[in-house]
C-alpha positions in Angstrom: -46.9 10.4 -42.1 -45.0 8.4 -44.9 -44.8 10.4 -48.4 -46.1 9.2 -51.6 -42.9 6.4 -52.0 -43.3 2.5 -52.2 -46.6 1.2 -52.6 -49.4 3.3 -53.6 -52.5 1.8 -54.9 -54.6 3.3 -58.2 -57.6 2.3 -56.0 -60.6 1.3 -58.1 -64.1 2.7 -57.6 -66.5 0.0 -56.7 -69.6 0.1 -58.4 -73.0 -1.6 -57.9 -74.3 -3.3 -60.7 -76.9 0.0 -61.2 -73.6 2.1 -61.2 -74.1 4.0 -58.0 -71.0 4.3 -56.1 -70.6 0.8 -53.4 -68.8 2.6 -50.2 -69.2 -0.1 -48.1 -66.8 -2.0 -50.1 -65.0 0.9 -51.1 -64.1 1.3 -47.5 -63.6 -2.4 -47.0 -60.7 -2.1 -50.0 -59.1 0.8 -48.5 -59.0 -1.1 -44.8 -57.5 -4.2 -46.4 -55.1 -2.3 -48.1 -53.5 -0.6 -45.4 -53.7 -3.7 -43.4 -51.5 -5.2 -46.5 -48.8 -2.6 -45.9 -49.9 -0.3 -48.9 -47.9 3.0 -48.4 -50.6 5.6 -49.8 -53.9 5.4 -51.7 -54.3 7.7 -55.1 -58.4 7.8 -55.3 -59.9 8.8 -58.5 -57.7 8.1 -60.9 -57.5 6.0 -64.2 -58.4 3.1 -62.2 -61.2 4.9 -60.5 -62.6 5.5 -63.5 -62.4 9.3 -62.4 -63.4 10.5 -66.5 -67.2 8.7 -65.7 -67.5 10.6 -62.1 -69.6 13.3 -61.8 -67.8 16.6 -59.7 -69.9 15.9 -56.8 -69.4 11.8 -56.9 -65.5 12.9 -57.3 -65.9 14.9 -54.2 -67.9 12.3 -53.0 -65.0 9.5 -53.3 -62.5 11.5 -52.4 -63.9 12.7 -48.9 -65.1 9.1 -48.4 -61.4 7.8 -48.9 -59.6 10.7 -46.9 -61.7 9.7 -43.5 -61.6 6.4 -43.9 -58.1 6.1 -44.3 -57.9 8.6 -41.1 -54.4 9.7 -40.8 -53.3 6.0 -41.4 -51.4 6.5 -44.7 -51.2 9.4 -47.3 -54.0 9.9 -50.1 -53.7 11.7 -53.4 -56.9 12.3 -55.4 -56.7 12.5 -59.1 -57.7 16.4 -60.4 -56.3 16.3 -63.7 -58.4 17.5 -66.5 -57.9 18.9 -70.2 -59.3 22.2 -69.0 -56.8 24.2 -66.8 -59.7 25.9 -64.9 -60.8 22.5 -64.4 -58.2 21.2 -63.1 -58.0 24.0 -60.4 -61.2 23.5 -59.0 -60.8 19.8 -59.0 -57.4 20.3 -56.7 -59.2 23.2 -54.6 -62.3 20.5 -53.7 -59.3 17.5 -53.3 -57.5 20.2 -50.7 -61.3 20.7 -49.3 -61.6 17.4 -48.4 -58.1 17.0 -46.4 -56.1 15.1 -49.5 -52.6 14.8 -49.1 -51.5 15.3 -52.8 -52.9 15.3 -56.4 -52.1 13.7 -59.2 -52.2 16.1 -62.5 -53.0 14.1 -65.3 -51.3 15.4 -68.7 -54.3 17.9 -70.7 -56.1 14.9 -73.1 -57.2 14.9 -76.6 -55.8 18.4 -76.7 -52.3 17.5 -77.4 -51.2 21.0 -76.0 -47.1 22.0 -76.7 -44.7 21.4 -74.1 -45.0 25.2 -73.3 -49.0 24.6 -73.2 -48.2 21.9 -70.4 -45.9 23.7 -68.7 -47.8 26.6 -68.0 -50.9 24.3 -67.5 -49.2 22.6 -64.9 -47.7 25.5 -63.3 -50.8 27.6 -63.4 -52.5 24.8 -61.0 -50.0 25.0 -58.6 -49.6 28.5 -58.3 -53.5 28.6 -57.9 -54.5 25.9 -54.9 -51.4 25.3 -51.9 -51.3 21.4 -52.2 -48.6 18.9 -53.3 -49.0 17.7 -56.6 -47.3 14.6 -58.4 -47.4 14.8 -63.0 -48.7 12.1 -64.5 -47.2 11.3 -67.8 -49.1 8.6 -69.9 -49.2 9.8 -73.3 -50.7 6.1 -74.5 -53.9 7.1 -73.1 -53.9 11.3 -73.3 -51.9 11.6 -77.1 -50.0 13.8 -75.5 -46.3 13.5 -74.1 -44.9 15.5 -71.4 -40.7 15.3 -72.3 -38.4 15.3 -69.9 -36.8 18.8 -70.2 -40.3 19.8 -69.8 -40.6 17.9 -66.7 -37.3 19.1 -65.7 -38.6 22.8 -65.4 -41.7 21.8 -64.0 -39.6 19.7 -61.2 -38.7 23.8 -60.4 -42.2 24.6 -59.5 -42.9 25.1 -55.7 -45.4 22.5 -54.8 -44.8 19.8 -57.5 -43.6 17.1 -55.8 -42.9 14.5 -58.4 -44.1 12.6 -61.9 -45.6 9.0 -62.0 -44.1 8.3 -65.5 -46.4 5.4 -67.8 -44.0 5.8 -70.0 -43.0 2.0 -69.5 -39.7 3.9 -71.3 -36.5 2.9 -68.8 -33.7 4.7 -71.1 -36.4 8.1 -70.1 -37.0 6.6 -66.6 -33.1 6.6 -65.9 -32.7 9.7 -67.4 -35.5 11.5 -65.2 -33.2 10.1 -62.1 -30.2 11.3 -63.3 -31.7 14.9 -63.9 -34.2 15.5 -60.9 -33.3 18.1 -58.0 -33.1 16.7 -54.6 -36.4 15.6 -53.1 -38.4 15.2 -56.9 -40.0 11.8 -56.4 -40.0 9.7 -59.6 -42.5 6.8 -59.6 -43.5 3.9 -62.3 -46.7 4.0 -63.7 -46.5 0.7 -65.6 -46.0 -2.7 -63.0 -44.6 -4.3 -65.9 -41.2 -2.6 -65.5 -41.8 -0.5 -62.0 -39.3 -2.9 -60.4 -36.7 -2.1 -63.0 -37.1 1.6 -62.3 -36.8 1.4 -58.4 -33.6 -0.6 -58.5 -32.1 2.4 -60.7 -33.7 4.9 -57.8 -37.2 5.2 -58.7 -39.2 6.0 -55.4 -42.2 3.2 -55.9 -45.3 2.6 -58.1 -48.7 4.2 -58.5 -49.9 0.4 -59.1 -52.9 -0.9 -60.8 -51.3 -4.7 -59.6 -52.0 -3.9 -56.2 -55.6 -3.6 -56.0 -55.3 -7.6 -56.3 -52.1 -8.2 -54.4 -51.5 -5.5 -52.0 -48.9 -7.4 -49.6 -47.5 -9.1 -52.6 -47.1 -5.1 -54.1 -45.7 -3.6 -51.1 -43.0 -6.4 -50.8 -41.9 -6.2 -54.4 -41.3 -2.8 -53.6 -40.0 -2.4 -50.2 -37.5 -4.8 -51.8 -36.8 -2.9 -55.0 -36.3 0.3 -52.9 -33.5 -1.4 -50.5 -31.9 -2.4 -53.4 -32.6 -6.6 -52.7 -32.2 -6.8 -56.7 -32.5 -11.1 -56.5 -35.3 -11.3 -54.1 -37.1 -8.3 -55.9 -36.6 -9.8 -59.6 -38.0 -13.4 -58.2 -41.3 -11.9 -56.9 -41.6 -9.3 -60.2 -40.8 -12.1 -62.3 -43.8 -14.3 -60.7 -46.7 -11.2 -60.7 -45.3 -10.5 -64.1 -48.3 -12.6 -65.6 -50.8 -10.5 -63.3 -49.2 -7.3 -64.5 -49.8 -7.9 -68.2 -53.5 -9.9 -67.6 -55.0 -7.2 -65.8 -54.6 -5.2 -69.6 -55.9 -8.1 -71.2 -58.9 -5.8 -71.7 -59.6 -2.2 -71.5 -58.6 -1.0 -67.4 -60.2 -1.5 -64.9 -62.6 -3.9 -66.1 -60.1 -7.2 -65.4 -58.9 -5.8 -62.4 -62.5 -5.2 -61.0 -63.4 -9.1 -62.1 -60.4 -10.3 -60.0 -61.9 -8.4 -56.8 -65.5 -9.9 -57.6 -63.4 -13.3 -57.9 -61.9 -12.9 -54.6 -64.9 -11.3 -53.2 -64.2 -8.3 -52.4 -66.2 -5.9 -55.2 -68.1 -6.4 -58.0 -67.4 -6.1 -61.7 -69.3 -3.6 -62.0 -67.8 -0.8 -64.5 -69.5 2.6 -66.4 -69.7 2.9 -69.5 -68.1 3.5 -71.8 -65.7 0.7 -69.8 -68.0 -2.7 -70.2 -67.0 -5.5 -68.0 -64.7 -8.3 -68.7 -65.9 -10.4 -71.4 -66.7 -14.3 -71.0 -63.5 -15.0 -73.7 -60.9 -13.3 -71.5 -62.1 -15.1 -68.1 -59.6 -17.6 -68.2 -56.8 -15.6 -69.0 -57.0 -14.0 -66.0 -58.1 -16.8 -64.0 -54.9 -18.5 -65.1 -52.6 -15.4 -64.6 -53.9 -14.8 -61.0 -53.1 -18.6 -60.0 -49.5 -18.5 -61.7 -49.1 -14.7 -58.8 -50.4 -16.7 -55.8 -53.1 -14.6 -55.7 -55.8 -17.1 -54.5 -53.9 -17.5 -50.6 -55.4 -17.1 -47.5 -54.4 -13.6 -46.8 -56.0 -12.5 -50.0 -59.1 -13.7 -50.6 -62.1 -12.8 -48.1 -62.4 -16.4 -47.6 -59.4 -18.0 -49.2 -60.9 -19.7 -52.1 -62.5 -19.0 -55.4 -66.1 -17.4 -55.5 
């Protein structure tokens, strides 16, 4: 099995319009994706709206995702939590399940020191015998995990990596040109992920590809083999997707561009409200500019 390089999709969580968990197109999203070439899954995250899951729908989800996918690519559940204890029984239930990896979100609202996160981060690892990737978005969490920090955590037996939402490339470079041997560095942010690959970076944890999986896994397979032209001329045209699927607060555009192509509704839990009527258009007109709207895309290769 591949590692957690290339593609990797934040997956969303579809919802019904009650707010009970829709598995049937959750596992429908998961099939498509690896049929699109997506190199690993990461369930539960930002994008999966992991903050409104209760523990047993988060083991729920997570155990769902792990046999669907069935060996077929890697998945890493999101276990991060402001609580350290927390944060170990979260990883304990993803290795439960048969996840791959988990993605360690930094301690939120908080705002620990950069000895507080180390140890936090360290303590977790130390505690459950699974590979675990950082996850450094101090825009959401108020807190920012530097890089000597990340440096001393890259020493830590079983931390396998940092997806950095920095969107910072001066720090991306300078994560590549201090990580030991094997520490995978991968872009949080689609907006400059491609950028980041073509100075080493190992792939994207990408919210993008929940829309345009195919279109994401070339982008990247192309960054990665350092094809600089044809990567830039494909980033260049999803750059439009990239910034509309912010155009309100995450996931909500990215779930009403899977309801437009079909494939979930917009469903979201509060406090996360779905796409307003004003930013429709937006994102209609950004997802035509990506080529989203093709045959291999949609369910049935027009608008709904």
């Amino acid at each position: 099995m591949k590692g957690f390089v290339g593609s990797i999709v934040a997956i969303v969580t579809p919802m019904h319009e009650d707010g009970s968990i829709d598995y049937e197109s959750f596992g429908s999203l998961i099939d498509w994706h690896i049929e699109s070439g997506t190199d690993a899954i990461c369930v539960a995250g930002t994008t999966g709206e992991a903050s409104t899951l209760s523990f047993e729908e988060h083991r729920a989800v997570s155990e769902f995702a792990v046999s669907r996918v069935a060996l077929r690519c890697p998945v890493m559940v999101g276990a991060g939590s402001n609580s350290t204890r927390e944060a170990i029984e979260l990883t304990s239930m993803a290795k439960d399940v048969g996840a791959d990896a988990t993605l360690q979100v930094t301690p939120y609202y908080v705002r620990p020191s950069q000895e507080g996160l180390y140890r936090h981060f360290a303590t977790v690892a130390e505690s459950v015998d699974l590979p675990m990737m950082l996850y450094n978005v101090p825009s959401r969490t108020g807190t920012d995990l530097d890089v000597g920090t990340t440096m001393r955590l890259a020493q830590v037996p079983g931390i396998i990596g940092l997806k950095d939402a920095t969107a910072n490339l001066e720090r991306g470079g300078m994560l590549l040109r201090l990580r030991p041997e094997g520490f995978k560095v991968v872009s949080g942010d689609d907006a400059t992920s491609v950028p980041l690959m073509l100075l080493g970076g190992d792939g994207t944890i990408s919210v993008s590809a929940n829309v345009v999986p195919a279109a994401a896994a070339r982008v990247s397979a192309l960054a990665r083999s350092g094809n600089a032209k044809d990567a830039a001329t494909l980033h260049l045209k999803l750059l439009p997707l990239h910034s509309a699927l912010f155009v309100e607060n995450s996931p909500a555009p990215t779930k009403w561009a899977l309801a437009r192509l079909g494939r979930s509704s917009p469903a979201c839990r509060l406090p996360i409200t779905e796409l307003s009527d004003g930013s429709h258009a937006i994102l209609l007109d950004a997802m035509e500019q990506a080529g989203v709207f093709s045959e291999t895309n949609s369910k049935s290769g027009s608008l709904q």
